[in-house]
N, C-alpha and C positions, 0 to 999 in steps of 0.2 A: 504494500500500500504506500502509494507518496504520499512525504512527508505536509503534514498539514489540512490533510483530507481526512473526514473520520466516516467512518463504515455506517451505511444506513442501507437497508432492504430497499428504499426508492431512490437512490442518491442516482438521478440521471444526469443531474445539473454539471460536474465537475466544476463546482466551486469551492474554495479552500475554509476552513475554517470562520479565518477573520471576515470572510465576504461574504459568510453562510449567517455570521453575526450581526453586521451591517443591514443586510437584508430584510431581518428580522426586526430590526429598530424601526425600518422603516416600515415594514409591511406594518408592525403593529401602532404605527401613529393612524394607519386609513381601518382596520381589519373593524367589521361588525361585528354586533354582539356575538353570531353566529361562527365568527374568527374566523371570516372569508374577506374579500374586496371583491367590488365589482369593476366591470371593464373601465369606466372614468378615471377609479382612485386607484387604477393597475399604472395610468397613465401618469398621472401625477405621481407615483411610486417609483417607476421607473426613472420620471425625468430628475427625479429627486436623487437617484443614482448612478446620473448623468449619463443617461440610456434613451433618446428621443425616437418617439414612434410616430407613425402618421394614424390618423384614424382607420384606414385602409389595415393598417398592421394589425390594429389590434383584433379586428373581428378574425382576423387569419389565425393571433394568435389563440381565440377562443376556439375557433373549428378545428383546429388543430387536436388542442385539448380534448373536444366534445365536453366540454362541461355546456349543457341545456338553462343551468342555473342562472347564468350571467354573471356569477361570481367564482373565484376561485379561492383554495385554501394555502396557505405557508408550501406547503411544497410542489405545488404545482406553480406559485409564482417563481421558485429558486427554478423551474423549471425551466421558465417562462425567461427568467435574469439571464440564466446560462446560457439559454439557444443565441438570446440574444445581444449577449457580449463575445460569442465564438464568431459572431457573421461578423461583429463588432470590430473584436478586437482579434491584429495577429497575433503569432506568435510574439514576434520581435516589440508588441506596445506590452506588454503582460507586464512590464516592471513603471508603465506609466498607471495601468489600472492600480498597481499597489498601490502606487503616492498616492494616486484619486482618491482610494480607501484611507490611506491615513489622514488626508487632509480631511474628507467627510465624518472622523472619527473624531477631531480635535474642535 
């Protein structure tokens, strides 16, 4: 297992630790009583992660999913971060997202 990754039954996302933590901050400033978000506050969650989508994106990224709900839970948004920080980001910015994380940390 790389180092900084920790083992989960759904882990599709390949995000590290610190950005599995990060995520969670933010999901939980939008998340419903229910501890979902809906497609809007996915959008504002994302750009708050410095991850911009177009409206077009996002119903993609629901059909994608099949969630019928119109909201999705914690791990299907890291799903949601990862797909689309890998189209994001290459290889070679992977030590710019860290800074981005420490800066969004402090």
């Amino acid at each position: 297992m790389e180092k900084g990754k920790q083992k989960t039954e759904k882990q599709e996302h390949n995000l590290r630790d610190e950005e599995v933590q990060q995520c969670k901050s933010v999901f939980d400033k939008y998340k419903q009583k229910n501890d979902r978000i809906n497609v809007w506050d996915i959008r504002a969650a994302l750009k708050e992660l410095e991850i911009e989508v177009v409206e077009d994106q996002l119903f993609q990224i629901f059909e994608t999913i099949n969630d019928k709900s119109g909201t999705i839970d914690f791990e299907q948004f890291l799903e949601v971060v990862g797909t689309q920080t890998t189209k994001k980001v290459g290889v070679t910015d992977l030590e710019t997202r860290k800074m981005k994380l420490n800066v969004l940390r402090s």
